[in-house]
C-alpha positions as CSV (number, residue, x, y, z in Angstrom):
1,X,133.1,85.2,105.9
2,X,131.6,84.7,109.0
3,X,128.7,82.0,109.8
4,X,125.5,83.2,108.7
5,X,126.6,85.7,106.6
6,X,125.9,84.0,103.2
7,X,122.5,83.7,104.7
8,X,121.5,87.1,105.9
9,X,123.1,88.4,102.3
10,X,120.6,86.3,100.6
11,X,117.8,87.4,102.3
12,X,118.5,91.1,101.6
13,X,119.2,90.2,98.0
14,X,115.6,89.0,98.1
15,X,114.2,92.1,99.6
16,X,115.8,94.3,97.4
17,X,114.8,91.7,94.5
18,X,111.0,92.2,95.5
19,X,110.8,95.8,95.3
20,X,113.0,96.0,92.4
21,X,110.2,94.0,90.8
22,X,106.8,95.9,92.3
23,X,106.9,99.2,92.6
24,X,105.4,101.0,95.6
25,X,101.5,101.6,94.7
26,X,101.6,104.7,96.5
27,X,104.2,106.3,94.4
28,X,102.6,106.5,90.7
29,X,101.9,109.9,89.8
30,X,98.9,111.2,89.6
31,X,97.1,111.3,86.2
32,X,95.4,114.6,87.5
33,X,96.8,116.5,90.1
34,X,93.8,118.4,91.3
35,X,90.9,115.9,90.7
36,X,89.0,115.6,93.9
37,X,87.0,112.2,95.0
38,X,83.2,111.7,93.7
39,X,80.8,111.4,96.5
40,X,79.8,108.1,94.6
41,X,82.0,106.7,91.3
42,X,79.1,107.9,88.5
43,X,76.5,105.3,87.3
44,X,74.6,108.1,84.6
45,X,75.7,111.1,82.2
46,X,73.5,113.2,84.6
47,X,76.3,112.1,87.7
48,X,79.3,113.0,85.1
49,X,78.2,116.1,84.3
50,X,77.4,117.1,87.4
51,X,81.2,116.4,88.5
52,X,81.9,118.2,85.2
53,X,83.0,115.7,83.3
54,X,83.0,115.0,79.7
55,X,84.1,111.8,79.3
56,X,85.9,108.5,82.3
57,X,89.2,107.4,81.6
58,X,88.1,104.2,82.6
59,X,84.6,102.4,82.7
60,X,84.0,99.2,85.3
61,X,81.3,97.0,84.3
62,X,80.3,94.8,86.9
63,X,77.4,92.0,87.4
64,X,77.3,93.5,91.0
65,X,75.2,96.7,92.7
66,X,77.4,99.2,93.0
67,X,77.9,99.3,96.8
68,X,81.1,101.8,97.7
69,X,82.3,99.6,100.4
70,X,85.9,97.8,100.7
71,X,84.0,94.8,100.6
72,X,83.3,94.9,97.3
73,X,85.8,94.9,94.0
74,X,84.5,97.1,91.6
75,X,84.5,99.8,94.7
76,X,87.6,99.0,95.8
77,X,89.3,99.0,92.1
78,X,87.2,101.8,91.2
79,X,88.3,104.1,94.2
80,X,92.2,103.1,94.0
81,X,92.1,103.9,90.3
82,X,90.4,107.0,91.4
83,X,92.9,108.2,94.0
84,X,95.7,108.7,90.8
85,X,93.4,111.2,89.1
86,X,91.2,108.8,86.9
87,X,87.8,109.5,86.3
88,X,86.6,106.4,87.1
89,X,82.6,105.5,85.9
90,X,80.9,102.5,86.4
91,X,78.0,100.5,84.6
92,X,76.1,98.2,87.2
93,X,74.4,95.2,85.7
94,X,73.9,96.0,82.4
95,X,71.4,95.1,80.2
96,X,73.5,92.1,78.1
97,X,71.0,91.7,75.2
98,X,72.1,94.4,73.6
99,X,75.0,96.9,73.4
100,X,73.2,100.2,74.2
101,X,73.6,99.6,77.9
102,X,77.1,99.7,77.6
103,X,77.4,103.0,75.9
104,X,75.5,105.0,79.1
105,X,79.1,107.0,80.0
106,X,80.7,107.0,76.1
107,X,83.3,106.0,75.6
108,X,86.2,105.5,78.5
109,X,89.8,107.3,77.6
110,X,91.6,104.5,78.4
111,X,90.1,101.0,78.8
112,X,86.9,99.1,79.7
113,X,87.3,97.3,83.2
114,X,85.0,94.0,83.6
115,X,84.4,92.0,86.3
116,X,81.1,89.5,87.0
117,X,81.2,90.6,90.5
118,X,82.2,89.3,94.0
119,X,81.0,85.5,92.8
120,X,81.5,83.5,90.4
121,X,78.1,84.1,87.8
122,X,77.7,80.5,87.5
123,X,77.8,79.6,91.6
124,X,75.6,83.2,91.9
125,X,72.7,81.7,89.3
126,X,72.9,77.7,89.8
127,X,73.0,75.8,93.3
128,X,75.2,72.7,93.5
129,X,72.2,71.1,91.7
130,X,72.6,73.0,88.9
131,X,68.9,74.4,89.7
132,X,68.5,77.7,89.0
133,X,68.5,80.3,92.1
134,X,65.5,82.5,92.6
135,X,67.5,85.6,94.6
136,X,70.8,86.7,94.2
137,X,72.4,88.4,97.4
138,X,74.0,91.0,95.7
139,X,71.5,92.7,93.4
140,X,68.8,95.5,94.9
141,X,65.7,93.8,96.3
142,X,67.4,90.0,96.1
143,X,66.0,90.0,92.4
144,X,67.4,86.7,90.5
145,X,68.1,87.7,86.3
146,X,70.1,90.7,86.5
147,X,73.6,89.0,85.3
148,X,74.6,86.7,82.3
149,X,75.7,83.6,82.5
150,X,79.1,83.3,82.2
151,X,79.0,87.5,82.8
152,X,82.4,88.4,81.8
153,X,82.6,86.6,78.9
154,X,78.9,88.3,77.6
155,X,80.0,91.5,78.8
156,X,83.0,92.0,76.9
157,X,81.4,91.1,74.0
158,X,78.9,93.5,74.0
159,X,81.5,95.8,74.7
160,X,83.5,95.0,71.7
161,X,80.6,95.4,69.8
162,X,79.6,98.8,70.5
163,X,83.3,100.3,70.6
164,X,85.5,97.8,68.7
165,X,89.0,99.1,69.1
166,X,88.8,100.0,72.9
167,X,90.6,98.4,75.4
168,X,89.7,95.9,77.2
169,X,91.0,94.6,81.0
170,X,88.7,91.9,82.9
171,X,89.3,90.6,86.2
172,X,88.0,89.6,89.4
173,X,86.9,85.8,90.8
174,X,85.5,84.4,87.6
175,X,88.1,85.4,85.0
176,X,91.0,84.8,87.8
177,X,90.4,81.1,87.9
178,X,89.3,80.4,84.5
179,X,92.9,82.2,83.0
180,X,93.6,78.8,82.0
181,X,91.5,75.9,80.6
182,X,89.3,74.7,83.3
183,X,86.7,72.0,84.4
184,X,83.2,73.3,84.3
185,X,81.1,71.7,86.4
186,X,78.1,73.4,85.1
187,X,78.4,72.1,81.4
188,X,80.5,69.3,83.1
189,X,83.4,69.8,80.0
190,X,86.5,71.3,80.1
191,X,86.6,75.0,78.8
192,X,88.8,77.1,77.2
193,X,90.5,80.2,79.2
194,X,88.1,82.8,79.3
195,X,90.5,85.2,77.8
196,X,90.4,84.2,73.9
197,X,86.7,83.0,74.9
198,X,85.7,86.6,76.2
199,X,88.5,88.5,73.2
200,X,89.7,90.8,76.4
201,X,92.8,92.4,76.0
202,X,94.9,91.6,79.5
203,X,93.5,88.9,82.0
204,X,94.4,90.3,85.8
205,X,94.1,87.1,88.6
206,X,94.0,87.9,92.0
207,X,94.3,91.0,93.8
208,X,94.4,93.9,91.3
209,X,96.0,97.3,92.8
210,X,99.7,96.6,91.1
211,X,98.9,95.3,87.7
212,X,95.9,98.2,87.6
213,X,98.1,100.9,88.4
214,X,101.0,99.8,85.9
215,X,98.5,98.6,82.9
216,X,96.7,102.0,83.8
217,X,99.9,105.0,83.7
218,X,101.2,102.7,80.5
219,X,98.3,103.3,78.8
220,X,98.1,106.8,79.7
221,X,101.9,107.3,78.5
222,X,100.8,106.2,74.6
223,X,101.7,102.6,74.6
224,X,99.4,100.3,72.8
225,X,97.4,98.0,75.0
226,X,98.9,94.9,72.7
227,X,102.4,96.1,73.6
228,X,101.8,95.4,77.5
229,X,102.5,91.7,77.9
230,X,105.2,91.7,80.6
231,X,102.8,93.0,83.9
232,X,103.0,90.2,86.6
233,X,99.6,88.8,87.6
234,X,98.3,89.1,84.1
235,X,97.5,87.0,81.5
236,X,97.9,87.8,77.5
237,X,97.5,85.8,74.4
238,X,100.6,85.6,72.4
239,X,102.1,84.2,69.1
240,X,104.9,83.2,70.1
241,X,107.6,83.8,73.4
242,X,108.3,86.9,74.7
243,X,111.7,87.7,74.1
244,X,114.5,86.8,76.7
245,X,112.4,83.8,78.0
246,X,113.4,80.2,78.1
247,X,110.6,77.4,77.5
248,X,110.7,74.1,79.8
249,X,108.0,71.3,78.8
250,X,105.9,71.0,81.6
251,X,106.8,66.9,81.7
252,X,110.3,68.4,83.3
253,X,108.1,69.7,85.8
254,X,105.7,67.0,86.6
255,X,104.5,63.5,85.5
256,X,101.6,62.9,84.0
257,X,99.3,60.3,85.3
258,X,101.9,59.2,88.1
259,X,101.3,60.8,91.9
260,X,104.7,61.6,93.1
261,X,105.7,61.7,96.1
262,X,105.4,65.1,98.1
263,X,108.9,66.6,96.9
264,X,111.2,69.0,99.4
265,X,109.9,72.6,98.5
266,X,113.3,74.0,99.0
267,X,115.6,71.2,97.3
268,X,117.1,73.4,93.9
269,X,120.1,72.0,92.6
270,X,123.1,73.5,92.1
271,X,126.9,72.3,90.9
272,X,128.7,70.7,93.4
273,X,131.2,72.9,94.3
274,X,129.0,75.9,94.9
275,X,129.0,77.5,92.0
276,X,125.9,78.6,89.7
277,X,125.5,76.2,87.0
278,X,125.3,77.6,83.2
279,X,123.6,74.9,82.2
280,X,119.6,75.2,81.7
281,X,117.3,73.4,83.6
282,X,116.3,70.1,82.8
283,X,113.3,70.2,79.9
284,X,115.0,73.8,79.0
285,X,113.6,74.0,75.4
286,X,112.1,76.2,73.1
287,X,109.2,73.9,73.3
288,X,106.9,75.0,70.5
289,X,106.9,78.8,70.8
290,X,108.6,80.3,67.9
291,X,110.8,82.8,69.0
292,X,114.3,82.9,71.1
293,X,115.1,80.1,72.8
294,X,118.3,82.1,74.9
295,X,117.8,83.2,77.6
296,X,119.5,83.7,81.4
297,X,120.9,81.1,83.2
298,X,119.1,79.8,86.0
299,X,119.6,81.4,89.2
300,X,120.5,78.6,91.3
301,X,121.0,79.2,95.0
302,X,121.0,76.3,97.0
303,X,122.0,72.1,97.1
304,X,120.2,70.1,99.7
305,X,122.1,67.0,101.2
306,X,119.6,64.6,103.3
307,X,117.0,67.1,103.5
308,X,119.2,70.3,104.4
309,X,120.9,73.1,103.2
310,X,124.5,72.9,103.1
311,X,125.3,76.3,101.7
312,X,123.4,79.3,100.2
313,X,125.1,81.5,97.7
314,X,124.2,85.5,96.9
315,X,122.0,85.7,94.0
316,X,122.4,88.7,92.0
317,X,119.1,90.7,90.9
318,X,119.1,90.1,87.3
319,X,119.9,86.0,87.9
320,X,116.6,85.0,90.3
321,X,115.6,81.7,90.4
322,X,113.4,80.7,88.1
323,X,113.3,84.7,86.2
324,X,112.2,84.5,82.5
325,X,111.5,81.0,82.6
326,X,108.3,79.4,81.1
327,X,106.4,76.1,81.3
328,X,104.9,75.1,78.1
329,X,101.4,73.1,79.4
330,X,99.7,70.7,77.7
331,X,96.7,72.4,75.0
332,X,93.9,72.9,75.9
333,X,92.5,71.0,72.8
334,X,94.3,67.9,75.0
335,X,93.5,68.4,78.2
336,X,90.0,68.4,77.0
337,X,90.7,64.8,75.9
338,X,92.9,63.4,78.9
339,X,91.9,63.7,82.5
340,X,95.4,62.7,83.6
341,X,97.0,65.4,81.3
342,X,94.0,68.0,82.8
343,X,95.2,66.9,86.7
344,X,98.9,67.2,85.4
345,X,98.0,70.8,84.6
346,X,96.3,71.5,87.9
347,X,99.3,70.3,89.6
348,X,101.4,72.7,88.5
349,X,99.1,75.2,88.4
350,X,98.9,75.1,91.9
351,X,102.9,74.5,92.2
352,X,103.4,77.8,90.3
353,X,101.4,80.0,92.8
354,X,104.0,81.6,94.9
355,X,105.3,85.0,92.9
356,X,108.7,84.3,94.5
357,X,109.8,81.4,92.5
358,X,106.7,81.5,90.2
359,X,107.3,80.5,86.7
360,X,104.7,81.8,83.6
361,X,102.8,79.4,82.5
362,X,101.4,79.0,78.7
363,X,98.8,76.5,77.2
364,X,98.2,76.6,73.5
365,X,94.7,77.2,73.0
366,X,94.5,77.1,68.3
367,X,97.1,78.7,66.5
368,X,97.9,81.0,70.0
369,X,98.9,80.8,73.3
370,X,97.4,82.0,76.7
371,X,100.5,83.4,78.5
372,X,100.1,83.7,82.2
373,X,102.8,85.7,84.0
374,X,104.2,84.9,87.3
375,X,101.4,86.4,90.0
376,X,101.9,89.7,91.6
377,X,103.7,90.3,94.7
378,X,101.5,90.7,97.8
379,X,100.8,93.9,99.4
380,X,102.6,95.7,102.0
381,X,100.8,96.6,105.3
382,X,101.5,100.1,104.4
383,X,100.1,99.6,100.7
384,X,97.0,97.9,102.1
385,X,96.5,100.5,104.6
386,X,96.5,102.7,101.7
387,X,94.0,101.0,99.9
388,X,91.4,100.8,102.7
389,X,91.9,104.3,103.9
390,X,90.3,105.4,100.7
391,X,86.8,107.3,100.5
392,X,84.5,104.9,100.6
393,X,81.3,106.1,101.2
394,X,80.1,102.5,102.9
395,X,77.0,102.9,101.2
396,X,74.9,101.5,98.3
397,X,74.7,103.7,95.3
398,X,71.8,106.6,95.9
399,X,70.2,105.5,92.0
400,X,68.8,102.0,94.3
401,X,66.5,104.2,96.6
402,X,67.7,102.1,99.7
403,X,66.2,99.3,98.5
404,X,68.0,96.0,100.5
405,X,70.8,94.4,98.9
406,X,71.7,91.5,101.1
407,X,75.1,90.9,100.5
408,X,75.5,94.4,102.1
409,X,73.6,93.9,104.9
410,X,75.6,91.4,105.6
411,X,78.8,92.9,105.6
412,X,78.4,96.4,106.0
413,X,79.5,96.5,109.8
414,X,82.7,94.1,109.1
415,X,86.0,95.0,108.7
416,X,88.6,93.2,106.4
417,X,92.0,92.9,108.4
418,X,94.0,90.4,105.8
419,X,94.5,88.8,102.7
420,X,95.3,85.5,101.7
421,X,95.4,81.7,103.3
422,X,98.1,79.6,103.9
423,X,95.7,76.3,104.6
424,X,95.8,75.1,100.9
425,X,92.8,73.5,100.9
426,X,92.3,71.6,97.7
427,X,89.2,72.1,97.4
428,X,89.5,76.5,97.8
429,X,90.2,78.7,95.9
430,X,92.4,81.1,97.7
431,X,95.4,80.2,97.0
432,X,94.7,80.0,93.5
433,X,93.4,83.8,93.6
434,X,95.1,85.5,96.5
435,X,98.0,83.6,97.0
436,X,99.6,81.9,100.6
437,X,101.4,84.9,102.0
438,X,99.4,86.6,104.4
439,X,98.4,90.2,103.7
440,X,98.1,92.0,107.0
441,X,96.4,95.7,107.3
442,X,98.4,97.4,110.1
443,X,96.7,97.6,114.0
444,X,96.0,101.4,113.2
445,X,94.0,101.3,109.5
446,X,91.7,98.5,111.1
447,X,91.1,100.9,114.6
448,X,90.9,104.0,112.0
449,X,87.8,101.7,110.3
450,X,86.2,101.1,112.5
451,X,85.8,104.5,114.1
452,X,84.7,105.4,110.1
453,X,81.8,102.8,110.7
454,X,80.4,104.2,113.7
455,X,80.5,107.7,111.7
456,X,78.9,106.9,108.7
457,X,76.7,103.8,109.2
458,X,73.3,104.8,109.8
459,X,71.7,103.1,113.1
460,X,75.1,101.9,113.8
461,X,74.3,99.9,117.5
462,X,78.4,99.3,118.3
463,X,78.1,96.0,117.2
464,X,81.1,94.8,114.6
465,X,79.8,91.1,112.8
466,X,83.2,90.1,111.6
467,X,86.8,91.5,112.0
468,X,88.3,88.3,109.9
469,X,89.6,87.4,106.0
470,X,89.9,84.1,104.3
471,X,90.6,82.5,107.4
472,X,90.0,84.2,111.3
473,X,93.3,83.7,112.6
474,X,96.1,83.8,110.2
475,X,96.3,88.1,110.9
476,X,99.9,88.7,111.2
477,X,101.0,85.3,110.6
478,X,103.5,83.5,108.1
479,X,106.8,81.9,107.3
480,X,110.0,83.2,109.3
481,X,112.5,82.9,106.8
482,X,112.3,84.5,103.7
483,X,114.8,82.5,102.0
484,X,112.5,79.4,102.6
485,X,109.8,80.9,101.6
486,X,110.9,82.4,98.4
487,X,111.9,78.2,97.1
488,X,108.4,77.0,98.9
489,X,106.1,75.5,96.5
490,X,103.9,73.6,99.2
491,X,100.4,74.3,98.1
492,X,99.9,74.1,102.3
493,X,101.8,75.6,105.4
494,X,99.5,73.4,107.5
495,X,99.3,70.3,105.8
496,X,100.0,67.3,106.9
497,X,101.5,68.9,109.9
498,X,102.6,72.8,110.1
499,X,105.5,73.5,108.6
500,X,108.2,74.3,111.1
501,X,109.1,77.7,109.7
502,X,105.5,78.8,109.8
503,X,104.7,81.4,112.8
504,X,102.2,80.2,114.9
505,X,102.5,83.1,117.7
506,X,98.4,84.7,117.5
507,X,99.5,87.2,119.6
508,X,99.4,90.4,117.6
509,X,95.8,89.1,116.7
510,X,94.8,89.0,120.2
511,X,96.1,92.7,121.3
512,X,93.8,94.0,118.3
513,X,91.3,92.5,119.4
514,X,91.6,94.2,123.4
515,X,92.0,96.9,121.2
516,X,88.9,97.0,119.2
517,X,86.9,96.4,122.4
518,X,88.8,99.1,123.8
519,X,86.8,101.5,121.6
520,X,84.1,103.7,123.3
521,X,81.5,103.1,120.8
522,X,81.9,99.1,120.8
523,X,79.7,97.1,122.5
524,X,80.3,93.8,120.9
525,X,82.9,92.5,118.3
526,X,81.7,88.9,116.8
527,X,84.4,86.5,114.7
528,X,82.3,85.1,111.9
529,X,85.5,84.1,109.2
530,X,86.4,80.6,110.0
531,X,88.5,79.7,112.4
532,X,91.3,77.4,110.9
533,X,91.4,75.2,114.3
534,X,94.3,73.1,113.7
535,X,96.5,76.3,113.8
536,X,94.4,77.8,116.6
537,X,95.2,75.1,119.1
538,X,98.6,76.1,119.3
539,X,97.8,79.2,120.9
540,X,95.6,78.4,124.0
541,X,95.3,82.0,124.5
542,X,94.2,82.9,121.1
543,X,91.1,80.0,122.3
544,X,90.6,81.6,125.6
545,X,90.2,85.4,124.0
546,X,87.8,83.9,121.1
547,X,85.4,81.5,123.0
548,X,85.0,84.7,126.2
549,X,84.8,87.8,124.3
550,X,83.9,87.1,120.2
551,X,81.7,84.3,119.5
552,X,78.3,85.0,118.9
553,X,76.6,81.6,118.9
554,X,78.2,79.0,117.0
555,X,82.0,78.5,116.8
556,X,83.2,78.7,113.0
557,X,85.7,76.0,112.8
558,X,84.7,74.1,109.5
559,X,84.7,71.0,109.9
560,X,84.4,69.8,106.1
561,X,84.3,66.3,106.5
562,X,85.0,63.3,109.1
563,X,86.2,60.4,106.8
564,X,90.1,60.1,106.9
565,X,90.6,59.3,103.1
566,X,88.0,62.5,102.1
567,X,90.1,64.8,104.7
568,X,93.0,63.4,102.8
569,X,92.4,64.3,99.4
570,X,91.3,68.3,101.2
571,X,94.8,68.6,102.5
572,X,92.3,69.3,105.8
573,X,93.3,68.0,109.3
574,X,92.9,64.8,110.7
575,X,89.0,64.8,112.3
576,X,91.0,64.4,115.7
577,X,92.1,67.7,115.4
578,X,88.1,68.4,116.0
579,X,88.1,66.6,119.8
580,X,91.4,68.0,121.1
């Protein structure tokens, strides 16, 4: 075999293994062939029976307006659902006192959707001194009051009260990071995952289009909601393991109360002479789940020597590292009671994050478990152009009157070009909810946006306030070798010092920016994401293109903190990064 063939086989193995596992969004049939786009997703009967409808397959409730813009979730959820024939309704803000407000559209065909909105409705009612707010950005006419506390929790309730047996799927920022049990700085205890809290169904963390689409046409094919517990990027409460899956305790994984040093993300051992090793992986137990403790043997690709790879072997399909494995976390009932037990968790929480090498994760919370698959695979460019090319109307919905909604104003002339951060801030949570790989809209869908602004923005003056993401300048950006990056477990590709596999070339970022100014009916395009400097300063000409042609004012560069042991415990850049 020639040199570098074992190499370049591996890396189509992992190609092939990605889209074996996520299916094209694009390609789901449609659940009605000839249903045609509302002009707004229906907030009233009077809306649905004007579109002639008798009943919505599906129902969002959101502690949100309802603002049909790509900015915000229930639109964009609500129009993808919509474009594969769903009637798609949605119940803004509901009245949570009692059930009656939840029971405007009937009941849905399918499932209940529930998100609290684009925040967290604990950092939307309570500033960091846990006083309470007196506006909320995202509501008509700033008004403070119109969302529960803890808002998905209360609104699936309420749900479950008016229409017991129905379905029900929440997602969005809050449930995404509380899919486990979690610190609450508000009640400063550590909670249970809002899933059994809330009694939802299916859990979705992170970006929603795959598991939506797949949780959606199962449904619609007769299977029972309690049946689907295999979807990546959801979580599920169980009894015991789903079949096939073999348990590790999650001690094998990491040591409590003992900081170890930063391991080498791509060091996976395998039997010296090459070959795949049968045996399981260290910690390989049933671990407390009742059920079958067989399962595959571990994929095991690579041995490290020193620091680097000696060989890499083919890795069949149905053998990928780490496939049907489990970690078994501490309870939550423990964590509660053990701070280094609770960081142990975090750890690996954050450890398990990349969907390539991702392992489920379950935490015992009474006499069941909370069983959190393996996250999603990212987007495609061509999926996410997909996404964004939907019908918005980039409008708030008529039933406000135009009266302001802040959080609109705000964005309404910006355009989303990316998902996803590779900074790994400790403090963020990104990573947690969108993952590291970079999610990058192609050069066209963004151009092909903006030309929609200046078409259906009233008073549009050609001025665009933000063409960013998570961070300004990772568009485009990310790790060069795929077989690197499907073993990475790094929580950073910047930190300490960027990784040498990571892509640092801003180029494709600067030539849409030329672009965008290109445009006849652009006068001024302002960056207002923040800039993630450290990465910036290897491309002077990224610098040069910014500071002359996108900064309106003030530079956003972030500089968190000064103090070298603070900046530490961030993962953040030394503050000499700041005077360079």
């Amino acid at each position: 075999m020639a040199a570098g063939t074992e190499e370049r086989i591996y890396d189509n193995d992992f190609k092939d293994f990605e889209k074996y596992h996520c299916r094209d969004i694009r390609t789901y049939p449609k659940f009605r062939k000839n249903h045609v786009p509302a002009p707004f997703l229906p907030m009233s009967r009077k809306e649905m029976d004007r579109l002639g409808w008798d009943s919505c397959d599906i129902i969002i409730v959101t502690g949100d307006a309802y603002i049909d813009h790509p900015s915000f979730c229930t639109s964009i959820v609500g129009r993808y659902l919509e474009s594969f024939g769903f009637r798609v309704g949605v119940i803004s803000q509901p009245d949570w006192h009692s059930k009656e407000a939840f029971t405007v559209l009937g009941r849905p065909n399918l499932f209940f959707g529930v998100n609290a909105g684009n925040m967290d409705s604990m950092i939307n009612h309570y500033t960091a001194d846990r006083k309470i707010r007196t506006d909320d950005a995202y509501t008509p006419g700033n008004v403070a009051g119109k969302r529960p506390d803890r808002a998905v929790t209360v609104y699936t309730q309420r749900i479950r009260e008016a229409f017991k047996d129905i379905p029900v799927v929440i997602g969005g920022i809050e449930a995404s990071l509380r899919r486990l049990a979690h610190y609450d700085y508000w009640s400063d205890t550590v909670k249970n995952s809002v899933l059994p809290d809330s009694k939802a169904d299916i859990l979705i963390f992170g970006n929603g289009e795959r598991p939506l689409a797949e949780i959606a046409m199962r449904l619609t094919s007769g299977e029972s909601v309690k049946d689907i517990k295999d979807v990546r990027g959801t979580a599920v409460m169980v009894k015991k393991a789903l079949p096939g899956w073999v348990g590790i305790d999650s001690t094998a994984v990491d040591t409590p109360g003992y900081i170890e040093p930063e391991p080498n993300p791509y060091c996976v051992m395998c039997d010296t002479d090459g070959s795949k090793s049968s045996e399981q992986p260290a910690g390989a137990a049933n671990v407390g789940l009742s059920g079958d403790a067989d399962g595959p043997e571990s994929g095991l690709i690579m041995k490290i020597s020193n620091g680097r790879d000696e060989a890499v072997k083919k890795v069949s399909l149905d053998k990928k590292l780490h496939e049907n494995e489990y970690i078994l976390l501490p309870s939550a009932q423990t964590v509660k009671q053990d701070k280094k037990l609770y960081a142990h968790v975090r750890r690996i929480f954050i450890r398990e994050c990349n969907p390539e090498c991702a392992r489920a994760l379950v935490q015992q919370h009474g006499e069941r478990f909370v069983w959190v698959n393996p996250p999603t695979f990212p987007l495609s460019s061509a999926e996410l152009d997909y996404v964004y090319a939907l019908p918005f109307r980039r409008q708030p919905h008529p039933s406000y009157k135009g009266m302001e909604i802040p959080a609109f104003e705000m964005i309404k002339n910006s355009v989303s070009i990316m998902r996803g951060c590779f900074g790994g801030c400790s403090f963020c949570s990104i990573v947690a909810h969108e993952g590291k790989r970079i999610q990058s809209r192609s050069e066209e869908s963004i151009l092909n946006e903006l030309r929609e602004i200046s078409e259906k923005t009233p008073g549009f003056t050609g001025v665009i306030s933000d063409l960013g993401g998570p961070s300004a300048n990772m568009y485009g950006l990310g790790c060069t070798d795929a077989r690197m990056r499907s073993l990475c477990r790094k929580p950073s590709c910047l930190y300490p010092t960027p990784c040498r596999f990571l892509n640092k070339d801003h180029g494709r970022l600067i030539q849409l920016y030329r672009d965008a100014r290109a445009l006849p009916f652009i006068k001024k395009i302002l960056i207002a994401s923040g800039v993630r400097i450290d990465l910036a300063l290897f491309d002077v000409n990224y610098i040069k293109e910014l500071v002359t042609h996108h900064v309106g004012g003030y530079l956003k560069i972030a500089p968190e903190h000064m103090a070298p042991e603070v900046l530490e415990l961030m993962l953040k850049p030394d503050e000499k990064v700041y005077y360079d």
